[in-house]
C-alpha positions in Angstrom: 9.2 -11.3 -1.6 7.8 -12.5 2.0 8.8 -10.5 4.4 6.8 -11.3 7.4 4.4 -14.4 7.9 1.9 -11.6 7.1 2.8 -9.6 4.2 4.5 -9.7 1.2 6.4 -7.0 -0.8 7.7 -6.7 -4.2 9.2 -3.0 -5.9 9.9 -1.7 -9.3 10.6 1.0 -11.5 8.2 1.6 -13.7 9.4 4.2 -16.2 9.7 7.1 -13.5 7.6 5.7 -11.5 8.3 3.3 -8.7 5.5 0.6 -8.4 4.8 -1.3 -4.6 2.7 -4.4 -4.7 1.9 -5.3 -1.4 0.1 -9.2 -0.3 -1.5 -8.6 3.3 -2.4 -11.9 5.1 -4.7 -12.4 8.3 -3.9 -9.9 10.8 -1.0 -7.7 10.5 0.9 -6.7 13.8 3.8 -4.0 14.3 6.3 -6.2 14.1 5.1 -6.5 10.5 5.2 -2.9 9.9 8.2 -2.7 12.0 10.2 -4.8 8.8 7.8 -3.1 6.2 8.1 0.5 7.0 11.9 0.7 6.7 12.6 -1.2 3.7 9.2 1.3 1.9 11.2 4.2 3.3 14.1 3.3 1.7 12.6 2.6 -1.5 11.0 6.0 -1.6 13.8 7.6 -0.5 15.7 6.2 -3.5 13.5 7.8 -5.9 12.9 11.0 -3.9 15.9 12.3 -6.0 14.1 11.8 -9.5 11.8 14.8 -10.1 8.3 14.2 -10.2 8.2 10.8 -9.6 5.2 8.9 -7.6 4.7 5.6 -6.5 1.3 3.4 -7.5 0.8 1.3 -4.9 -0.9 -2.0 -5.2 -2.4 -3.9 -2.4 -3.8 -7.3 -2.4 -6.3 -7.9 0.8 -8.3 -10.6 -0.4 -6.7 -12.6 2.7 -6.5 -9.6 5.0 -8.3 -9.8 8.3 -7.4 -6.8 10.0 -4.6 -4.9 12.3 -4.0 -5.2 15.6 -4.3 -2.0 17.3 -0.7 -0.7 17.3 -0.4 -1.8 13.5 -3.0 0.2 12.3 -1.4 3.5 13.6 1.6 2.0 12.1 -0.3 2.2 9.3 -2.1 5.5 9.3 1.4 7.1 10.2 2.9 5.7 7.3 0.2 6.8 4.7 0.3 10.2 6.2 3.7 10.5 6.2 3.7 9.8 2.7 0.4 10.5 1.6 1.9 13.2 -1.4 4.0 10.9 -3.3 1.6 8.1 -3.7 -0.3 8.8 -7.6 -2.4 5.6 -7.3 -3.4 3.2 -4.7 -5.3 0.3 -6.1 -6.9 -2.1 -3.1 -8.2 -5.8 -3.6 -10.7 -6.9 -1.2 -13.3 -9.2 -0.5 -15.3 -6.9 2.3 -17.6 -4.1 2.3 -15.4 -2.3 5.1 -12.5 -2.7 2.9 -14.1 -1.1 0.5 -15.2 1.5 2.8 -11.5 2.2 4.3 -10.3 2.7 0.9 -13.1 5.4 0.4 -11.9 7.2 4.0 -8.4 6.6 2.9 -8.6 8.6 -0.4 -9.5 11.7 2.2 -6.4 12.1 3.1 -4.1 11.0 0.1 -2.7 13.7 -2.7 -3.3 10.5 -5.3 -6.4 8.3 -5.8 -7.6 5.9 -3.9 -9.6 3.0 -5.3 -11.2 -0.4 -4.1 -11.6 -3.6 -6.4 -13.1 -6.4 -5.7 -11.0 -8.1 -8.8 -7.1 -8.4 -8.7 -7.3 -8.3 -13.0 -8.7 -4.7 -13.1 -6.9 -3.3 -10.3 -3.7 -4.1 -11.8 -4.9 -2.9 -15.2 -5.9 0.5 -13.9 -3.2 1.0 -11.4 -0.9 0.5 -14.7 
């Protein structure tokens, strides 16, 4: 579902599991994580009640450009708010520094963190 001009979310249950596919498009802003953030928190919270469950997260950024400043604290406060519920995090670029960001990233997550540069294997191992 499109949520912003700039991203795209869908949700599911996956067995226990609750599995986020994000789309990020050009630059995202804080008005896009203003809409994202909540409706994520939700979700979570939802399935905060089911013992052990995680969430894989899968996160297309073949057409991402990059954050504007406030966005990526936006970001980095989300994934450290949540960083111990995630158990996989499966991101699709086209860029080295993606690729790089996902390596810093899986510093500070519980799960794993992994970079593809193919949508097809990312979705098969985030599975």
């Amino acid at each position: 579902m499109q949520i912003t001009p700039n991203m795209a979310v869908d949700t599911q249950m996956n067995g226990t599991n609750l599995d986020i596919t994000l789309k990020a498009t050009g630059t995202l802003t804080h008005e896009d994580y203003e809409v994202m953030v909540p409706m994520l928190e939700q979700a979570i919270g939802a399935i905060k009640v089911i013992p052990n469950t995680k969430v894989n997260m899968l996160l297309d950024a073949t057409e991402f450009t990059g954050w504007q400043a406030q966005a990526a604290w936006d970001d980095f406060k989300f994934g450290m708010t949540y960083k111990d519920i995630f158990l996989k995090i499966a991101i699709v670029g086209t860029k080295e520094w993606q690729e790089y960001l996902a390596k810093m990233g899986n510093w500070f997550m519980d799960g794993e963190v992994k970079f593809f540069y193919d949508l097809d294997e990312a979705t098969t191992w985030i599975k």
